[in-house]
N, C-alpha and C positions, 0 to 999 in steps of 0.2 A: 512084146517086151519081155527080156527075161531076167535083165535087174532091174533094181532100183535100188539107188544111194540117197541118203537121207542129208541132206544139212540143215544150217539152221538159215543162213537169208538166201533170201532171190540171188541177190548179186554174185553171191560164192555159187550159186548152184549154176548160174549163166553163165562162169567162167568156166568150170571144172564140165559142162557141159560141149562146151569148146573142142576138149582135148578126145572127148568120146565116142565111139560109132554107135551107130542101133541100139545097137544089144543093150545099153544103156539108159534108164530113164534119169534124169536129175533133179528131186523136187527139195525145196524149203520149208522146215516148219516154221519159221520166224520167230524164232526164239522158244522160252520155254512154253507148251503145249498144256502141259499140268500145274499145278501150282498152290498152295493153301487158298483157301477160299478167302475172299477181302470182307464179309461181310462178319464172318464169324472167328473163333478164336484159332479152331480147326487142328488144333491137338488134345487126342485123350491119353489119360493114362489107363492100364486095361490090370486085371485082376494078380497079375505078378510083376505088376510097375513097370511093365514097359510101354514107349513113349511111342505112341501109335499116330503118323501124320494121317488128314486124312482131305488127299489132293483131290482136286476138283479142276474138271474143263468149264475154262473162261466161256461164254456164250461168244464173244468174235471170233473164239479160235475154230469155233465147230464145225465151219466150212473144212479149215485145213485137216481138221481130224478126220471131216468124210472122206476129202479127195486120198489122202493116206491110207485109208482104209482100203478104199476102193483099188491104188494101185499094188499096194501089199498082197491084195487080193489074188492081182496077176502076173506079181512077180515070181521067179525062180528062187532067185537070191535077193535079199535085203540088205543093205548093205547102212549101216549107223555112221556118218563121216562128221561127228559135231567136234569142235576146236577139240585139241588136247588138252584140255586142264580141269578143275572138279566140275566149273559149272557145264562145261560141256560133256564131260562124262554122266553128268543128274539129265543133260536134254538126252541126251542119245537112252537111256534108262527111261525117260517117262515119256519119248515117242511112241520106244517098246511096250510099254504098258498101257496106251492109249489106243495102238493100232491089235492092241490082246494078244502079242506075241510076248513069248518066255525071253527076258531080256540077256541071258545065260545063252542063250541059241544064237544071237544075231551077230553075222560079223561085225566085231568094230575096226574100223581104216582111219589111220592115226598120219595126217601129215604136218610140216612146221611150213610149209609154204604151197603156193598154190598154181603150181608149175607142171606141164607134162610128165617131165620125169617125177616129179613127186606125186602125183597121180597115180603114177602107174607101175612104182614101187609100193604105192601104200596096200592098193588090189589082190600083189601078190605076197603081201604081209600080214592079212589080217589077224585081231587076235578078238579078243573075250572082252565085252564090258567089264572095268576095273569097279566091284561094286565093293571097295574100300575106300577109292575117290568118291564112290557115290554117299557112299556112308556118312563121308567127310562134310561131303557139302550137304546132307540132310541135316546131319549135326548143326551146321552153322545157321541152317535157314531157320530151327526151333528153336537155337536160343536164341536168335534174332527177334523170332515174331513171341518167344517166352517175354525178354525181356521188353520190346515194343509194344506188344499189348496190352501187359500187364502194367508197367512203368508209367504210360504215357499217360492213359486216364487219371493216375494217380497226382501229376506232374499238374495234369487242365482241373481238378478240382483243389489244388491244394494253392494253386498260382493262378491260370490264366489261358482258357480254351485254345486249343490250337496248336497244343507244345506236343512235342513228341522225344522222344529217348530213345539210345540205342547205342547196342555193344560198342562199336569201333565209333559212332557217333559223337558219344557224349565223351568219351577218352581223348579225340581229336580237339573237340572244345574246351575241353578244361585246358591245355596245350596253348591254345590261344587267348584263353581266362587269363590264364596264370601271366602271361607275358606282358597284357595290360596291368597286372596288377603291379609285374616290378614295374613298367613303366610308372604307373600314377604313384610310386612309391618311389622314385628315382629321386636322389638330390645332387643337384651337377656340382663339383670341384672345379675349381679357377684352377689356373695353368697358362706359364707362358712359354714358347718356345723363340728361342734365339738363333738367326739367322746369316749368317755373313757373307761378304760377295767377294773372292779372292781375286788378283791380276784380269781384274774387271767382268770376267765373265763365268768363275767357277762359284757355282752356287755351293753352300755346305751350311753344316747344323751342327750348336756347339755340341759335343761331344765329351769334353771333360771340365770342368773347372775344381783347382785346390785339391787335385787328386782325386775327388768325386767323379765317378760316370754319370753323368744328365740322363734320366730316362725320362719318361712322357712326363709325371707328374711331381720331378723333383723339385722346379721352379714353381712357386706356389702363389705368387703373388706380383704386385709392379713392384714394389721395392726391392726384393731381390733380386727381377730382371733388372732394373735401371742399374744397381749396384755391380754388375756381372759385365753390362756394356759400359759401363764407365770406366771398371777396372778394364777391360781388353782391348777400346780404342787406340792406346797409347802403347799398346804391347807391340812385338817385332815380332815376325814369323818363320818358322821356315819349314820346309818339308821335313817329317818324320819316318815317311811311309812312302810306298805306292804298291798295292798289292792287286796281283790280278790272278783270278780264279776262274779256273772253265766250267761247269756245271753240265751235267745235261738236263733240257725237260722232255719227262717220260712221255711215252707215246700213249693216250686215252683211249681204256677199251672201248669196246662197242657199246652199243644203248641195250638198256634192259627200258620198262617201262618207266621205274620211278627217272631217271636218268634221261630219258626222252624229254619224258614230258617237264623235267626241269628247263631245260637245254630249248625246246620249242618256248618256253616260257620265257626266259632272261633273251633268247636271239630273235625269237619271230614272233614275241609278244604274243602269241596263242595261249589261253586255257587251257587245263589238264583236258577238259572237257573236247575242247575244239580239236586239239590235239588226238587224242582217241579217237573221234567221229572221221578224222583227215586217214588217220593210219588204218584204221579199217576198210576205208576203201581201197586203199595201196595192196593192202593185205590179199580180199576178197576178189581184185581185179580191173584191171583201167586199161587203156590201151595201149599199145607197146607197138614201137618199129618189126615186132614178131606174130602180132595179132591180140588179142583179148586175156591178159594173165593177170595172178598177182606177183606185185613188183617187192614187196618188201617179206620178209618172214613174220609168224604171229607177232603181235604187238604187245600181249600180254602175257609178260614173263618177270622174271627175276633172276635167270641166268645168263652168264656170261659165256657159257659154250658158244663153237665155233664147229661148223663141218669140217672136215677135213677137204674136202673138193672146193667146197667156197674161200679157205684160207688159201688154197694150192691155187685157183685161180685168179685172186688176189693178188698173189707175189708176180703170180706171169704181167699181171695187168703191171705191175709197177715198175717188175723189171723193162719193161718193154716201152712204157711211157716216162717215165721220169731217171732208167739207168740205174746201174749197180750200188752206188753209193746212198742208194734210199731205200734199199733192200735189205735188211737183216739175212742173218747168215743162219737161220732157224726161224721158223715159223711160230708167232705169239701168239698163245694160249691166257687166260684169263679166268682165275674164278672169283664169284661173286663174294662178297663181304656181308650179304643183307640176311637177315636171320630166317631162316626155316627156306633158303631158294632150292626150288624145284632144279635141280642140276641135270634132269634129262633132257630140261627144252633146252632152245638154242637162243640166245641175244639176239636183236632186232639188226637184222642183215639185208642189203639187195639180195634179191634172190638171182640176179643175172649181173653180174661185171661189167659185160659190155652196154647194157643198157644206163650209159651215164648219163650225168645231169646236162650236160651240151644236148644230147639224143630225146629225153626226155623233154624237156623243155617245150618240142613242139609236138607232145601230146598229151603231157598232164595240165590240168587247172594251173592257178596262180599258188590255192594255198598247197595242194597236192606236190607240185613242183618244190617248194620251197621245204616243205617236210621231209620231201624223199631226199633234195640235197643232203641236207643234214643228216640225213640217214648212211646215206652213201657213204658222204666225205670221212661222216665218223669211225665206219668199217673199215677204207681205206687206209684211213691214218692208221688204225690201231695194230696195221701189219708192216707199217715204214722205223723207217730209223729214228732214233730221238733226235730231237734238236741239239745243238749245241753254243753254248752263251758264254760267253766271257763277262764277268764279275768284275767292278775296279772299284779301288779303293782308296780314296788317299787323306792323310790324315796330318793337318798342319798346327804345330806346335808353337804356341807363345811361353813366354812365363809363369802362369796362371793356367791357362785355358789350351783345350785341343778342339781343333775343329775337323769335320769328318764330310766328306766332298763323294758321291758314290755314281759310279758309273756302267754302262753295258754295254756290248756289244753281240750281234749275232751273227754267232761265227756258221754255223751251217743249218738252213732251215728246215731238212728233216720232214717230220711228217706236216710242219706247218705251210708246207711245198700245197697244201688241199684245203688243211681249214683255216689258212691265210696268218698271219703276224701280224697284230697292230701296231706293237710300241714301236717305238722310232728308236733308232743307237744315240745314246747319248754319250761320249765318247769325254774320256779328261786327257786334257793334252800330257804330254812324257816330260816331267821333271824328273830332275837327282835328290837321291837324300840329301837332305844340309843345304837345297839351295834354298837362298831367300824370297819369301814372296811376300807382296802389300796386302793388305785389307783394305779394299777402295771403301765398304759400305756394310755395317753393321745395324740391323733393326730387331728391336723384340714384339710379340704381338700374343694378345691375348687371348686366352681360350677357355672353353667349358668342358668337362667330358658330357657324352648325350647319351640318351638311355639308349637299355637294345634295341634295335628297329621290331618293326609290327613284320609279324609273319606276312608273306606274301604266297602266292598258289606254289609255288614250285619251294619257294624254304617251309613251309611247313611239311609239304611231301620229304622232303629230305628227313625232318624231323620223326613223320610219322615212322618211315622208314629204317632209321636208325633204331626204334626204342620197338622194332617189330611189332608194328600197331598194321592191322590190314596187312590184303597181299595186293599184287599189279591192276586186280580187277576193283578193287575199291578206294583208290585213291580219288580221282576226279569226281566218283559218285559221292560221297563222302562232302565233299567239298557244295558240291550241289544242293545236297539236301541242306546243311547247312546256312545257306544261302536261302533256299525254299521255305525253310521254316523262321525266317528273320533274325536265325541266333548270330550271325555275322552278317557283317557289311562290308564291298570292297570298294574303295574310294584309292585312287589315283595306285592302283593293283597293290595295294596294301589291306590287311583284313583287320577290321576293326570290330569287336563283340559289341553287341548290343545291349542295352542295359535288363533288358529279360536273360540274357547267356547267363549274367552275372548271378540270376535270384537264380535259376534253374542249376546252373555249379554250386552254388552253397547249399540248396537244399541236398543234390547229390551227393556232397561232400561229406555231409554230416548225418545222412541215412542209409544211402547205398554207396561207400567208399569205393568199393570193388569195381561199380561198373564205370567210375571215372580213373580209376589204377592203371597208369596205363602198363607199370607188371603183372599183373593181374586180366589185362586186353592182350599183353602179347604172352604170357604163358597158356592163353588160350587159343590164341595160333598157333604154339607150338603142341598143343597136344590134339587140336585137329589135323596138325601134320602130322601125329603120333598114328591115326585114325587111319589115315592115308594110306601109311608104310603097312599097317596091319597090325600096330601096335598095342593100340586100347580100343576099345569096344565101345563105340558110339554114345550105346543105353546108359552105360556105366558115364560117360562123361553128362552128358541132361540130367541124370538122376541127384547125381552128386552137388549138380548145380540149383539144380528146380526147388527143392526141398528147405533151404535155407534161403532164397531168393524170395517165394513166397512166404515165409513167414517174415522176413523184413516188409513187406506190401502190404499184408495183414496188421502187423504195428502200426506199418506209415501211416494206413486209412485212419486208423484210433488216435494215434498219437502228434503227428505231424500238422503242427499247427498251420493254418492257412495264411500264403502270403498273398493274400489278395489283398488288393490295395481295394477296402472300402471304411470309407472312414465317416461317419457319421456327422451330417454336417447342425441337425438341431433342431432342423425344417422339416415342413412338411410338404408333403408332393399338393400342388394346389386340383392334382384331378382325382384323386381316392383317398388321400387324408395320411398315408404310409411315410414311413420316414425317407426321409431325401439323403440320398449315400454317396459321398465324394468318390469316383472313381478312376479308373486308370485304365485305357484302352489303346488300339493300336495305333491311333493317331493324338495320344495324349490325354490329360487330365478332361473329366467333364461330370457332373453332375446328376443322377440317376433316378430314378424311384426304387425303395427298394423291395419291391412288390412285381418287379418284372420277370417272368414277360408277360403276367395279366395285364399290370399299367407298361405302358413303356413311354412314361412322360420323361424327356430329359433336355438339359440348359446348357450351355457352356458355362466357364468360372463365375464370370460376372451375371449371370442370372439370363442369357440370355437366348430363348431358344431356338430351337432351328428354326430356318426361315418357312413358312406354305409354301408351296409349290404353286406359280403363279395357272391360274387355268385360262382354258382357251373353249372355244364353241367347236374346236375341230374333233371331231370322232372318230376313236380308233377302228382300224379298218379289220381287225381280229373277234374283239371282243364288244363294240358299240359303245363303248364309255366312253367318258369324254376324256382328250389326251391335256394332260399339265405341263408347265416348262420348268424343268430344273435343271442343274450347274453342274456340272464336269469340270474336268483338270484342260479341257481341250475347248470349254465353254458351253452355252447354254443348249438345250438339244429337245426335243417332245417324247415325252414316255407317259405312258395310258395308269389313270387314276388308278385300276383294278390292280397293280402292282401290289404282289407279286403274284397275282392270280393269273394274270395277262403281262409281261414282258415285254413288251411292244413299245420299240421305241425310233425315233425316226431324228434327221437333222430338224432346226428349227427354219434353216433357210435353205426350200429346195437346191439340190445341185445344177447348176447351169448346163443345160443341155445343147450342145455341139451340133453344128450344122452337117454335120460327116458322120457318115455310119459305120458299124464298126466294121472291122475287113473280113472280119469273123462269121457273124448271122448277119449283117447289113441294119439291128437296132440303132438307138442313138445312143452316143457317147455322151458321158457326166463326166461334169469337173468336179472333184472332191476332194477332201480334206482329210487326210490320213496322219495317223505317228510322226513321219518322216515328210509331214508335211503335201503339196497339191500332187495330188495324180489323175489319171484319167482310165476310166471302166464301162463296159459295155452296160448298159441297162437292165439287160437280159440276165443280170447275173443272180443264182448261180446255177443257169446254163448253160450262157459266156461266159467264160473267164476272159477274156481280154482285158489287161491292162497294161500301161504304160507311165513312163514320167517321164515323157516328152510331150509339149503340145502337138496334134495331130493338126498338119497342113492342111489347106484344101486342092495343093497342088502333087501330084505323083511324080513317085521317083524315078529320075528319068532313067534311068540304067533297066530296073527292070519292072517299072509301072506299081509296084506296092506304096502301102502309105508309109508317109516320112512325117517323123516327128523333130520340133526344133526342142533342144535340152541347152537347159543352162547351169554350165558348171565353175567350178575356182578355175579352171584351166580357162576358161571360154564358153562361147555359145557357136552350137553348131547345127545342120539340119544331119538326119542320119534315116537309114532304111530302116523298118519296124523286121523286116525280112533278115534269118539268120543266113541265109546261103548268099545274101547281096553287102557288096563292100561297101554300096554308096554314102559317102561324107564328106560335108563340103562347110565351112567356116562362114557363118550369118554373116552378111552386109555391114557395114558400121551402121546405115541408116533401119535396119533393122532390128538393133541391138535391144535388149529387155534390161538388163544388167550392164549399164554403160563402168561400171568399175572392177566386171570380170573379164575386162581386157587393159585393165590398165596394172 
């Protein structure tokens, strides 16, 4: 072996492996290798106040460090291939410094896609780790674990164990604070709008009465509407207008991430989250009518650059498919609008033209398929002609009142030739000025104004984005943690705070202003961009931050009153004599000792307290205690007295054991009861894993002898082959059926 190239997952090293002969090794370190320690706080500051991290290898990664070690060993060249942007610039730096080579020495090979030729232009481009990006992202990860460390304990002793804080975190929350608050602060205004139906079938909306222009909230009430249709019933009409205008609509550049993962969000219903996890493997590599590549360019970015060969083959693909008149006469370029973007990467691109979404189709997944379209069609589009609409207008005059009647038409569909056209032409038929028309039907109807809507995953990313809060790499995560620590909740894809967001934002609000500012969050992206460029010096931006940070955390401990909810209820605990303290937990109000956790006697409201756990004569098969039966969300189940010494816990009513073995070891198959409801599992597990959610037959499948399971679904019930290389499926008997109403 006389290289070795370094990335960060398996799957990017198995593609890029593809493309390479011999002389090449390809290994993964699977993300980052180094890292602050999770146990401890893992920053010092050293004798002339600089800010000294101090990284430690994870005990899971230590295999990967050996094997890296060992081929480093017997490599020629080294080669560092981790993403282009900081956090891959920090992996490619603490490989180097884990495998004890000078990170200044190793080549770095910088690609935006993961394609042959992009391989094997990066090879003969290598340059220098960028250790101002590295700088960049060192900066970012100590004030993160400055502010998380330090913040968080402060946040669980002063409120409520379990809370945590953070830079771009708690900025994004307040963001979604503040919008509940105008909501619960919102008072709706009454409003009617008036509506008329011209020569029976032209819809229109008044538009003037008594010289006034009617906008949304001029009519305020029923008596002025009733007063307005009373007066115009009896009026005569006739045209004043007819105006029609062509517009064009612009052609939509490509995706960057925030813009992706909107876009996946409002059209294919994905998560930022789901989103990212789909596009990386596009990115990393899937299979292609050309063999084993990646199909789309990095996914985390902020710019709108374009290659020059990927536009140029772009216009050929359009000219060629769709003809001259959807071809612009200059190739469209695009810059980004979003604050501090990286303008050397490239926007989220096919990385192959002809690999479209027809060709595709029968080699990516469902959701893979459905991400790349979007992907595609959007590059596509953003190098076609603009659409063009015709605008109408027409506007019919009584004595009193004008009414305003609005129409479209699409005159040339342009780049919507790819990402389709919903609205219909609603066309007004061609009168003359001064002819007369009837009013067959006049109604007024009333209305509320409604508060702003609740952010949702893809409008708050917009938001965070706008106010340069995060970059491409922390939007979805962001939204996770969030999530993960219970400060929001998403009901029907709407985010709604939680009544802890609420106490944890004011306490922010009014001790550490800063770290919920969200000027204050994005003038500190802009000066880790500053870091980047070569601007400002790292030490100097922690120093400047650290120093007044802790002395607000120093106060808080002293000064910051505690918003625990414990309120003294007057009683005494009936098992050590200590006062009984009304409290507030994650599952709601309950009653406490306040002597815990020496006592830990506690009731609900009404006095009443948890139930014993009923026991049994059965003996756990771990520990010899006797096992108790207690109550789950899924129901009753056996777990051993010794809890939490012993863990041991078991169904209350064995799983039904299958007359059919599994196809796997030849053990017996259980019927069980899972999440998602009954499944079926080999015995053996987890030696087997076989499972299934089809009942297993005791008949085989006649095509190619494996076991057949029958599944019942909203479509039907069917029998099908457990075997993926066999097509067998055949539609249950009526006298079969399990679900006589999933065929009807």
């Amino acid at each position: 072996m006389k290289n070795l190239i370094i990335v960060e997952s398996p799957a990017k090293a198995r593609t890029i492996s593809n493309f390479l002969g011999r002389n090449y090794k390809v290994v993964a370190s699977k993300g980052h290798i180094r890292d602050l320690p999770k146990s401890s706080f893992g920053i010092t500051v050293d004798e002339n106040g600089l800010f000294v991290p101090k990284y430690s290898i994870p005990r899971e990664v230590n295999p990967t460090v050996k094997e890296l070690r060992t081929l480093s060993k017997k490599a020629e060249t080294i080669y560092i291939a981790t993403d282009e942007d900081r956090e891959g610039e920090a992996i490619g730096y603490h490989i180097a410094m884990a495998i004890k080579k000078d990170p200044t020495t190793l080549p770095r090979i910088v690609f935006h896609e993961i394609t042959k030729t992009a391989i094997k232009h990066a090879l003969e481009n290598p340059r220098d780790i960028d250790m101002d990006a590295v700088n960049a992202q060192q900066a970012r990860r100590l004030l993160d674990r400055i502010v998380g460390y330090k913040l968080s304990p402060l946040l669980a002793s002063k409120i409520q164990k379990g809370l945590s804080a953070g830079r771009v975190q708690s900025s994004a929350l307040k963001i979604v604070v503040d919008r509940e608050r105008e909501i619960k602060a919102f008072k709706p205004q009454e409003y009617w709008s008036i509506d008329g139906l011209f020569e029976k079938d032209i819809e229109s909306s008044i538009f003037e009465f008594n010289g006034q222009k009617i906008d949304k909230l001029t009519i305020k009430n029923e008596k002025m509407a009733n007063e307005i249709v009373q007066s115009t019933k009896n009026e005569s009409f006739v045209v004043e207008s007819l105006e029609k205008k062509e517009r064009k609509s612009k052609t939509p550049p490509p995706f960057m991430t925030s813009t992706l993962q909107q876009s996946a969000s409002t059209q294919l219903g994905f998560s930022p989250k789901k989103t990212m996890m789909v596009a990386q493997k596009l990115y990393e590599g899937v299979k292609t009518d050309k063999g084993n590549m990646g199909v789309i360019t990095y996914m985390r970015t902020d710019s709108l650059n374009l290659a020059k060969e990927a536009v140029e083959k772009a216009r050929e693909y359009i000219d060629d498919t769709f003809g001259k008149d959807y071809l612009p006469t200059k190739p469209k370029f695009y810059a980004s609008k979003s604050k501090g973007a990286q303008e050397a990467h490239e926007a989220i691109r096919p990385t192959m033209i002809d690999f479209t979404p027809m060709i595709a189709k029968d080699y990516l997944g469902a959701d893979e398929f459905k991400l790349y379209r979007l992907i595609y069609n959007r590059f596509l589009a953003s190098q076609m002609t603009p659409a063009r609409l015709e605008s109408q207008t027409l506007l019919f005059k009584g004595q009193k009142s004008i009414f305003k009647a609005s129409g479209r038409k699409l005159l040339f569909d342009g780049f919507y030739k790819v990402t389709g056209y919903s609205e219909k032409d609603k066309l007004l038929p061609q009168l003359k000025k001064g002819q007369k028309v009837t009013l067959d039907d006049i109604k007024s109807e009333q209305h509320f104004t409604e508060p702003p809507a609740r952010y949702n995953e893809a409008s708050l990313i917009k938001k965070l984005e706008s106010l340069g809060i995060g970059r491409p790499s922390t939007y979805a995560p962001t939204i996770s943690i969030l999530q993960a620590r219970k400060y929001i909740e998403i009901e029907k894809k709407r985010i709604h705070p939680t009544e802890i967001a609420f106490t944890v934002i004011e306490m922010l609000e009014e001790h550490f202003s800063e770290i919920v500012d969200s000027s204050f969050t994005s003038n500190m992206e802009a000066q880790l961009d500053e870091i980047d460029e070569g601007k400002l010096d790292w030490q100097k931006l922690l120093s400047e931050f650290y120093e007044p940070f802790m002395q607000k955390i120093t106060n808080g401990k002293a000064n910051i009153k505690s918003k625990k909810m414990a309120i003294p209820t007057g009683e005494m605990c009936p098992k050590c004599g200590s006062e009984l303290l009304r409290r507030k937990g994650r599952y709601g109000e309950f009653i406490a000792c306040s002597n815990f956790p020496k006592c830990k006697y506690t009731t609900d409201l009404d006095g009443n307290a948890p139930p014993e756990p009923e026991k049994t004569d059965i003996k756990c098969d771990k520990c010899g205690a006797f096992m108790v039966i207690k109550d789950s969300k899924r129901g009753k189940f056996l777990a051993c007295s010794a809890y939490p010494k012993c863990k041991n816990a078991k169904p209350l009513i064995p799983p039904k054991e299958l007359k059919i073995p599994c196809p796997k070891c030849g053990s017996k198959i259980l019927e069980k009861e899972g999440k998602r409801g009954k499944f079926y599992g080999c015995s053996n597990y987890p030696k087997c894993r076989f499972i299934t959610n089809g009942e297993p037959q005791e008949w085989k499948c006649p095509t190619c002898g494996g076991m057949v399971v029958h599944k019942v679904l909203k479509s039907g019930e069917f029998y099908e082959c457990i075997e993926k290389t066999c097509k067998y499926k055949e539609a249950v008997p009526e006298d079969k059926l399990k679900n006589k109403s999933s065929t009807n």
